[in-house]
C-alpha positions as a Markdown table, in Angstrom:
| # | Residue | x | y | z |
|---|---|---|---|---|
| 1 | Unk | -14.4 | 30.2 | 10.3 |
| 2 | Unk | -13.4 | 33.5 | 8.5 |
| 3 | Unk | -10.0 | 33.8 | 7.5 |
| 4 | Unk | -9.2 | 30.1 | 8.4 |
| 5 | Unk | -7.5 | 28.8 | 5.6 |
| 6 | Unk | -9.2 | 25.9 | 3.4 |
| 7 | Unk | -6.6 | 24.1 | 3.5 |
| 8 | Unk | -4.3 | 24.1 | 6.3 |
| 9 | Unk | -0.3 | 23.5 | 6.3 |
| 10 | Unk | -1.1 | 19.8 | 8.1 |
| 11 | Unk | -3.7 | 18.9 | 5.2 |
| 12 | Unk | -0.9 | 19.7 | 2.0 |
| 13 | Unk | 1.9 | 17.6 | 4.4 |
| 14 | Unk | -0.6 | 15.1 | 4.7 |
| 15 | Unk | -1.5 | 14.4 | 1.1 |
| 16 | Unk | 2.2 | 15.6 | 0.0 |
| 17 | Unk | 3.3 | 12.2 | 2.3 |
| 18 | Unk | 0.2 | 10.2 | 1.1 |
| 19 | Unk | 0.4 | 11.0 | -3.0 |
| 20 | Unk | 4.4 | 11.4 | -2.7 |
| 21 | Unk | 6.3 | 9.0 | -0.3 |
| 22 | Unk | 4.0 | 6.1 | -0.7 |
| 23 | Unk | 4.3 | 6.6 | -4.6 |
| 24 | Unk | 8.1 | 6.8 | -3.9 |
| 25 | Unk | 8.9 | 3.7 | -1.9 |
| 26 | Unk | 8.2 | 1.5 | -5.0 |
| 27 | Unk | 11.1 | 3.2 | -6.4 |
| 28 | Unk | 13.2 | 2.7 | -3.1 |
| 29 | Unk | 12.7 | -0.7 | -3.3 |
| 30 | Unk | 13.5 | -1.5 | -6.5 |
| 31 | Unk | 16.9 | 0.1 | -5.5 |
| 32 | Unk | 17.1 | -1.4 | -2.0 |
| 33 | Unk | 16.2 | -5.1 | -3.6 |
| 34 | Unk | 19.7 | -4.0 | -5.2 |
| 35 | Unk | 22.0 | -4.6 | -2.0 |
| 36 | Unk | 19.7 | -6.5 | 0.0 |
| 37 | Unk | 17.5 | -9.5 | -0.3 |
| 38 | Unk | 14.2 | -8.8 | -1.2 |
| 39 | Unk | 12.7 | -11.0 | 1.9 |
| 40 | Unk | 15.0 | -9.5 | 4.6 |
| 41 | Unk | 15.0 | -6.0 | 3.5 |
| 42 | Unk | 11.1 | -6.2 | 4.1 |
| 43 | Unk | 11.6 | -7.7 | 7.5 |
| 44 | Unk | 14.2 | -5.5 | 9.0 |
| 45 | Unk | 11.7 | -2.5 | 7.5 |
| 46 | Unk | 8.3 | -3.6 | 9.0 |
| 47 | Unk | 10.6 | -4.7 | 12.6 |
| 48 | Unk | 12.3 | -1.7 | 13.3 |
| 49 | Unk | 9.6 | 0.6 | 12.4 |
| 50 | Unk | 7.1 | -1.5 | 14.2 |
| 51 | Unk | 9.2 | -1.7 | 17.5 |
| 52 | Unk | 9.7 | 2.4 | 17.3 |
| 53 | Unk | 5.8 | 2.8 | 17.2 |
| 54 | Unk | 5.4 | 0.0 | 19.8 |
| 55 | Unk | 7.6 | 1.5 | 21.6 |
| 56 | Unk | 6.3 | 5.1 | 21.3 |
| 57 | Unk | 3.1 | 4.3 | 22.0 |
| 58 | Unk | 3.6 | 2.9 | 25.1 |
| 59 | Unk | 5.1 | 5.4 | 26.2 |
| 60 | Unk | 2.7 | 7.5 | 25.4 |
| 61 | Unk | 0.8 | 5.5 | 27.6 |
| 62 | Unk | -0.9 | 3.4 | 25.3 |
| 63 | Unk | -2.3 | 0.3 | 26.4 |
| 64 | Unk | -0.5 | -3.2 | 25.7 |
| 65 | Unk | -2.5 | -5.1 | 22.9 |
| 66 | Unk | -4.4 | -8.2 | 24.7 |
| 67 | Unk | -3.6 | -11.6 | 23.6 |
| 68 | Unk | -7.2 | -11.9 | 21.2 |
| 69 | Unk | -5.5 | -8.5 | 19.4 |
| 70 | Unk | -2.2 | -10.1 | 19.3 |
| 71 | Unk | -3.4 | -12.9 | 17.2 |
| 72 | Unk | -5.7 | -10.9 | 15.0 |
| 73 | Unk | -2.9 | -7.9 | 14.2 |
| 74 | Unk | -1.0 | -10.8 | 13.5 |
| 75 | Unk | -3.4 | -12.3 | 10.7 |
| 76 | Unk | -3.8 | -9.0 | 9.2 |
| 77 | Unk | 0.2 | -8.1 | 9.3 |
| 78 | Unk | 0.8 | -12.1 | 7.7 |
| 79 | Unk | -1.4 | -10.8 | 4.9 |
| 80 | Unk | -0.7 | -7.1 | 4.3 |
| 81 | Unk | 2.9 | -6.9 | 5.4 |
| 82 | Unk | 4.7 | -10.5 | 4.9 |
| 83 | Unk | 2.1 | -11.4 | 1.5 |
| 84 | Unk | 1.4 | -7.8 | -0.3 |
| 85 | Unk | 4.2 | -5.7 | 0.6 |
| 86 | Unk | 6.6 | -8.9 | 0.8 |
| 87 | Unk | 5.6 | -10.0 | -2.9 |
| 88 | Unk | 5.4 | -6.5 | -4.3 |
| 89 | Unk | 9.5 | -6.5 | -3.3 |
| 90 | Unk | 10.1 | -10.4 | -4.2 |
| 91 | Unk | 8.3 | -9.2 | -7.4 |
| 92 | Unk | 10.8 | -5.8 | -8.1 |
| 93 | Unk | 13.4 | -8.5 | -7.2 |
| 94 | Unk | 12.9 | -10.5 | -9.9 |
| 95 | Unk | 12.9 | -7.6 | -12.8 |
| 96 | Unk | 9.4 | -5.6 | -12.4 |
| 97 | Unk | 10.0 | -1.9 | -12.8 |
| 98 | Unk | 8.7 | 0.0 | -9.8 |
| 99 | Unk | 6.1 | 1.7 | -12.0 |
| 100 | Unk | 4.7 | -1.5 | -12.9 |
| 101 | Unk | 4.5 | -2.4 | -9.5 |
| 102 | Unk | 2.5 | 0.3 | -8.6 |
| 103 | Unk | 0.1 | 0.0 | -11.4 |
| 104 | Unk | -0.6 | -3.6 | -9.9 |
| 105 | Unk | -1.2 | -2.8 | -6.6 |
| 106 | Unk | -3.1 | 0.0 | -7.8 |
| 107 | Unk | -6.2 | -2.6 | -8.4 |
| 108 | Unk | -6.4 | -3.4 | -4.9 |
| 109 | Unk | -9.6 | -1.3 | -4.6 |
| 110 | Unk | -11.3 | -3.4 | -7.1 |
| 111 | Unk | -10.4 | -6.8 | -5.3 |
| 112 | Unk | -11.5 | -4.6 | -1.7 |
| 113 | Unk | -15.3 | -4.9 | -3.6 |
| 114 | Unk | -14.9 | -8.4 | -4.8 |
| 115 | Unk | -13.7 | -9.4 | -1.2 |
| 116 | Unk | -16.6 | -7.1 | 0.5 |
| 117 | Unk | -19.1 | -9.3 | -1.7 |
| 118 | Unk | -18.7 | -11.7 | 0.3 |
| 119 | Unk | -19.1 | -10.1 | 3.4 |
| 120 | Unk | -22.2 | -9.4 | 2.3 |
| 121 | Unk | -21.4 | -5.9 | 0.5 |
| 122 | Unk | -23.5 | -5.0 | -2.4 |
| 123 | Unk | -21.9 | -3.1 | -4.9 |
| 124 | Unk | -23.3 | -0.7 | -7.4 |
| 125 | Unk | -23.6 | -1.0 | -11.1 |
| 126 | Unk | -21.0 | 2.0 | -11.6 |
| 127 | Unk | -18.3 | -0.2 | -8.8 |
| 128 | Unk | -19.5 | -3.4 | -11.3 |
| 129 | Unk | -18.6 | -1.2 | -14.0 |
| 130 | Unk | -14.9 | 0.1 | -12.2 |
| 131 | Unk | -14.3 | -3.8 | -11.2 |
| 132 | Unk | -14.7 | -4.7 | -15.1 |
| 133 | Unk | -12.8 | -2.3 | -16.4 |
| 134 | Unk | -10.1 | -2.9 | -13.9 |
| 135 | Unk | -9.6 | -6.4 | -15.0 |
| 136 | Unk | -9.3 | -5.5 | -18.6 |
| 137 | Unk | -6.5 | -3.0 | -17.4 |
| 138 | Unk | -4.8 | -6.0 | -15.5 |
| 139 | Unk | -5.3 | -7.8 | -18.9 |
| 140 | Unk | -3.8 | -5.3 | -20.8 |
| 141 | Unk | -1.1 | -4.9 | -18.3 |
| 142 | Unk | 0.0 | -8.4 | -18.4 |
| 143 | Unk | 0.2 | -7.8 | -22.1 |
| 144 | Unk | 3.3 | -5.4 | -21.8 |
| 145 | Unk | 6.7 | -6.4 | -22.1 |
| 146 | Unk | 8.2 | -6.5 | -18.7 |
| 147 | Unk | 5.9 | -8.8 | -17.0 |
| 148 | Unk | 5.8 | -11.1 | -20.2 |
| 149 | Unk | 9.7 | -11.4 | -19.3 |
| 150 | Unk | 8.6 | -12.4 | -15.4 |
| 151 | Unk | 5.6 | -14.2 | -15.5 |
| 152 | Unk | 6.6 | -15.2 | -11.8 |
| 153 | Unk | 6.4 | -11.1 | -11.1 |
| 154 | Unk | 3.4 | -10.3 | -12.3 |
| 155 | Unk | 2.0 | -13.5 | -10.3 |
| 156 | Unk | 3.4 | -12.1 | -7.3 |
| 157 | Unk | 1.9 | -8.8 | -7.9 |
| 158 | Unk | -1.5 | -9.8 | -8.5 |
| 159 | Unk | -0.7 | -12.0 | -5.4 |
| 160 | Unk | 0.1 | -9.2 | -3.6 |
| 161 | Unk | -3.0 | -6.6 | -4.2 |
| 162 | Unk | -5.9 | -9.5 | -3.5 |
| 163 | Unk | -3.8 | -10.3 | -0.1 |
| 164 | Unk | -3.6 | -6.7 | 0.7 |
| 165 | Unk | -7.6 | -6.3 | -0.2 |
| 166 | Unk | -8.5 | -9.5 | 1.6 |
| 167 | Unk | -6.6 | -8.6 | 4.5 |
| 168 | Unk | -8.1 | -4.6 | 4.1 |
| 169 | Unk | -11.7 | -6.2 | 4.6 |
| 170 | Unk | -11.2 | -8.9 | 7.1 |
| 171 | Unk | -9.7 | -6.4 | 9.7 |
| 172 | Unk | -13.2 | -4.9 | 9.7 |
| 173 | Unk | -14.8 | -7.8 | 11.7 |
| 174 | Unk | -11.6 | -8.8 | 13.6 |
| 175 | Unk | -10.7 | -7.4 | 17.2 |
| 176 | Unk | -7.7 | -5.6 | 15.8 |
| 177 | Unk | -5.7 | -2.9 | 18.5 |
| 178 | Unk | -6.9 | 1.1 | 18.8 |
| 179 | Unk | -5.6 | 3.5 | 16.4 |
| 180 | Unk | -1.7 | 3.2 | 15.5 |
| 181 | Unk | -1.2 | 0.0 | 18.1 |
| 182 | Unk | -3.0 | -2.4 | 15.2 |
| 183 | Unk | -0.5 | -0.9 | 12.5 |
| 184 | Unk | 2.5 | -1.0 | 14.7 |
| 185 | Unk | 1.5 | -5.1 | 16.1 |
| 186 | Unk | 1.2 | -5.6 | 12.5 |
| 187 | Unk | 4.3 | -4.5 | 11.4 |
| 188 | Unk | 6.1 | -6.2 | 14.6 |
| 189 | Unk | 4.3 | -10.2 | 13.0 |
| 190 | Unk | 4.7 | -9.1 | 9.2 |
| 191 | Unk | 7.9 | -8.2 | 9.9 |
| 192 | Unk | 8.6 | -11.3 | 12.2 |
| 193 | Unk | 7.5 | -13.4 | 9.8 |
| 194 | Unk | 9.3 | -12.2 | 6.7 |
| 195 | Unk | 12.3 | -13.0 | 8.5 |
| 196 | Unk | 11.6 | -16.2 | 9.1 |
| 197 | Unk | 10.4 | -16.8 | 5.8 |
| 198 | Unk | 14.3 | -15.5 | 4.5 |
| 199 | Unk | 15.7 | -17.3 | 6.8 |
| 200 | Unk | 14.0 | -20.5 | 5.3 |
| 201 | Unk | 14.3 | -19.4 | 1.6 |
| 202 | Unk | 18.4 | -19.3 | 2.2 |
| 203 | Unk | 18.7 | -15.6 | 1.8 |
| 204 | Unk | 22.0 | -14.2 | 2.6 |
| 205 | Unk | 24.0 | -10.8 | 1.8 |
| 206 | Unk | 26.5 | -11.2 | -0.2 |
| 207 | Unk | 28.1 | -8.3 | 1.2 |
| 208 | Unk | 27.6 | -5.0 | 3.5 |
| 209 | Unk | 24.7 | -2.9 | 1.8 |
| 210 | Unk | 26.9 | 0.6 | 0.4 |
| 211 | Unk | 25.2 | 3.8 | 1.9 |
| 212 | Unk | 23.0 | 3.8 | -1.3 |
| 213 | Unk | 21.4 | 0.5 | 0.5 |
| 214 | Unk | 21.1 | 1.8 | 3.7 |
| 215 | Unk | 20.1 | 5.0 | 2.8 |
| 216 | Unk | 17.0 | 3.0 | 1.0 |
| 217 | Unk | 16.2 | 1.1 | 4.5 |
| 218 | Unk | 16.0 | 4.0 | 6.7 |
| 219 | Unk | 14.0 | 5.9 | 4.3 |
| 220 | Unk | 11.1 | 2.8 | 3.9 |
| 221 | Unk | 11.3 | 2.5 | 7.4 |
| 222 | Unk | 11.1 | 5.9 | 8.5 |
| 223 | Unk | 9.1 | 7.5 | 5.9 |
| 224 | Unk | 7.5 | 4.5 | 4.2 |
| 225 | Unk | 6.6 | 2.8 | 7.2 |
| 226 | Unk | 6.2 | 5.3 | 10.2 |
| 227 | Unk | 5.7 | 8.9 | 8.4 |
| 228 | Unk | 2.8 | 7.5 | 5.1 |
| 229 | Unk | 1.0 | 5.7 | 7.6 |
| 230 | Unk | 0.4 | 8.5 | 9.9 |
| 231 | Unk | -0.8 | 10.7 | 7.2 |
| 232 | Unk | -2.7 | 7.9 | 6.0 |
| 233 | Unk | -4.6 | 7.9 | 9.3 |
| 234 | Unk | -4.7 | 12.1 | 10.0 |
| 235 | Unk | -6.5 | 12.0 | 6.7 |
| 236 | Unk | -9.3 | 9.2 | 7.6 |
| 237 | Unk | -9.9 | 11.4 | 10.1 |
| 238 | Unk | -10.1 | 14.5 | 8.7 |
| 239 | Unk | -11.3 | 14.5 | 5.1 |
| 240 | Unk | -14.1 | 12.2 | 3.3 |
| 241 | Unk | -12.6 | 8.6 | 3.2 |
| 242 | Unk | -12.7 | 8.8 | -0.9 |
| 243 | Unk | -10.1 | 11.6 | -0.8 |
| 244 | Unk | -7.8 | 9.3 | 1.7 |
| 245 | Unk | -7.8 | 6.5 | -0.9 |
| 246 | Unk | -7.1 | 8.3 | -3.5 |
| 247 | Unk | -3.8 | 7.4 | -3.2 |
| 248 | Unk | -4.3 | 4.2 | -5.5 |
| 249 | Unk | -4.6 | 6.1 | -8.6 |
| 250 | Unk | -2.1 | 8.6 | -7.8 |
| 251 | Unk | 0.7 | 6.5 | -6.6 |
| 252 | Unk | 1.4 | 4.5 | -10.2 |
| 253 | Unk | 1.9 | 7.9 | -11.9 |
| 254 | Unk | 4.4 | 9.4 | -9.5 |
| 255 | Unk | 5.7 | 6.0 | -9.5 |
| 256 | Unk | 6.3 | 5.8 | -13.5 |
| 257 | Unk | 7.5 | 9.3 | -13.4 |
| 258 | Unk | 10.2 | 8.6 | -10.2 |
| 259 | Unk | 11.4 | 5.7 | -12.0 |
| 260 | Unk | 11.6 | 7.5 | -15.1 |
| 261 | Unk | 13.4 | 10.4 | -14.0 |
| 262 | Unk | 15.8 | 8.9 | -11.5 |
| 263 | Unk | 16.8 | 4.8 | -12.8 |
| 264 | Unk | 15.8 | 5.2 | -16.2 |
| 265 | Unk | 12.9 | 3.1 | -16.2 |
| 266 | Unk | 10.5 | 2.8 | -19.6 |
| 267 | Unk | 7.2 | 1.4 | -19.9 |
| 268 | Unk | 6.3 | 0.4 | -22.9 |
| 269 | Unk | 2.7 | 1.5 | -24.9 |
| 270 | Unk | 0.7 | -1.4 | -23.3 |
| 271 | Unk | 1.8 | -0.2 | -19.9 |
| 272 | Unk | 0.6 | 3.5 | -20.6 |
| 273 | Unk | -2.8 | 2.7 | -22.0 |
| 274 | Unk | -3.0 | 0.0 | -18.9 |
| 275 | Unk | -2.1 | 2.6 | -16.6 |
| 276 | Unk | -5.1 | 5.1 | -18.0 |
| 277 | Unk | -7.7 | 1.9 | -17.7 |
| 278 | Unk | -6.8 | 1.0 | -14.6 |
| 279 | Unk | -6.7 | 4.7 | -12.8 |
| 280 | Unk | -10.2 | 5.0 | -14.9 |
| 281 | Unk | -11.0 | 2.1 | -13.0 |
| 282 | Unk | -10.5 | 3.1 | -9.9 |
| 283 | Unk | -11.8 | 6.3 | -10.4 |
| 284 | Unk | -15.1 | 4.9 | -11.2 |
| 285 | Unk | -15.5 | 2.6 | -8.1 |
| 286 | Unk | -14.3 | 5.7 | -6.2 |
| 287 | Unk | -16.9 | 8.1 | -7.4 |
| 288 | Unk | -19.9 | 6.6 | -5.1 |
| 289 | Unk | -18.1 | 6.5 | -2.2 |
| 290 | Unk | -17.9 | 10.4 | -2.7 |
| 291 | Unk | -21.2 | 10.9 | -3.7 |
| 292 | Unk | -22.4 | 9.0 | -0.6 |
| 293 | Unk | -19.9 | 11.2 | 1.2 |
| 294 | Unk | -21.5 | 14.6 | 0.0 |
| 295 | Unk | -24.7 | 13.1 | 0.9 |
| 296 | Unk | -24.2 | 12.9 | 4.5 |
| 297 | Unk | -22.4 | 16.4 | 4.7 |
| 298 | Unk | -25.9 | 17.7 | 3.1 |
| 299 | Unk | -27.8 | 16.0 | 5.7 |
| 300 | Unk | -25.9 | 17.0 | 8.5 |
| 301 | Unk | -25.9 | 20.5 | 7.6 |
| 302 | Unk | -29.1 | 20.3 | 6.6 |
| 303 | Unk | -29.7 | 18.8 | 10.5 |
């Protein structure tokens, strides 16, 4: 419409949330992992902030998730919440700089296509082309100095991202709740089973968390956890999914640059040229999913 502005104040929040706070919580972990252990400071995160959406939600009249969703939320949770997100902090834990981290995980879009394959996705020869690339960058990222000092890190993180992209794809062909209900009953069994899974490791606090620690808790609950994952989902629904996910090439450099500025972090040459493969990388398996996007705003307006 005339005078309607191109992009609207809940579009910049959105992306401000999506590009920003997710790229930030790598750094909040790394300092949370500081005061808490790295298997119960997941927990208590995906717990609380999925009993406030539960909550929430129901009373926003929301239906109750049957017991078929309960079990397939709960799958999905096990692998993005208790395996990605759980070994991403086991992995800062153990010495990875958050920048690092969030240079893995950024190659979750390239194990998404390998998983899709076979699901009986096809990819293109330009996604071929991105997945290739991608593994030279996780090659070349390997090759740096701080996950040659944790070889058990960079494990975890590699860990982490296919869990996160297998789990991604299966929830397409599971019977997962409506809208917010799935990521809230996922966080609820991640978070569940995190717990359990310190509990069994022996993890204990050696003392109260200082304010710095639970400063770092409420903020990956509240924003991390709650806030991120809203925007996340305003955004599927309101710009071309390619834009959404964008995220994953964004989020390593605000990461570097957080951990930079604020903790002193370094990454060493390997890591920078890594960094540019692997955000080339994703660029190039992103690039038909917005061509396929123009496409259909074409036809319809074409319609």
């Amino acid at each position: 419409m005339p005078g309607q502005s191109r992009f609207p104040l809940p579009l910049i929040a959105a992306f401000f949330a999506l590009y920003v706070i997710w790229g930030s919580t790598y750094l909040v972990i790394r300092i949370g992992v500081e005061y808490w252990p790295p298997l119960m400071l997941g927990g208590i995160r995906f717990v609380i902030a999925g009993g406030l959406m539960y909550a929430f939600l129901r009373w926003r009249g929301v239906p109750a998730p049957t017991w078929a969703q309960w079990k397939a939320a709960g799958m999905i949770g096990i692998l993005l919440l208790s395996c990605g997100n759980g070994a991403v902090t086991v992995a800062e834990h153990s010495g990875v700089t958050s920048g690092v981290a969030a240079l893995a995980v950024a190659t979750v879009p390239l194990f998404t296509l390998l998983c899709g394959y076979f699901w009986g996705a096809r990819n293109t020869r330009l996604e071929w082309a991105g997945i290739m690339l991608g593994m030279i960058g996780i090659g070349m990222l390997n090759l740096g100095s701080n996950l040659q000092s944790s070889p058990l890190g960079a494990g975890l993180l590699l860990f982490a991202a296919a869990a996160w992209a297998f789990g991604s794809v299966w929830s397409k062909h599971l019977p997962l709740p409506q809208g917010a209900m799935a990521s809230a009953a996922e966080m609820l069994v991640g978070g569940v089973v995190l717990l359990i899974g310190s509990a069994l490791s022996g993890e204990r606090l050696e003392a109260v968390p200082p304010l710095e620690g639970w400063l770092a808790l409420l903020y990956l609950i509240g924003f991390g956890s709650i806030i991120a994952f809203n925007a996340y989902m305003y955004l599927l629904k309101h710009v071309r999914p390619a834009a959404a996910t964008s995220y994953a090439y964004v989020n390593p450099a605000v990461a570097v640059l957080l951990g930079i500025v604020f903790i002193g972090e370094t990454i060493g040459i390997e890591e920078a040229v890594a960094m540019v493969v692997i955000i080339s990388a994703v660029v190039l398996i992103g690039l038909p999913q917005w061509r396929k996007s123009k496409s259909k705003v074409v036809v319809q307006e074409s319609a």
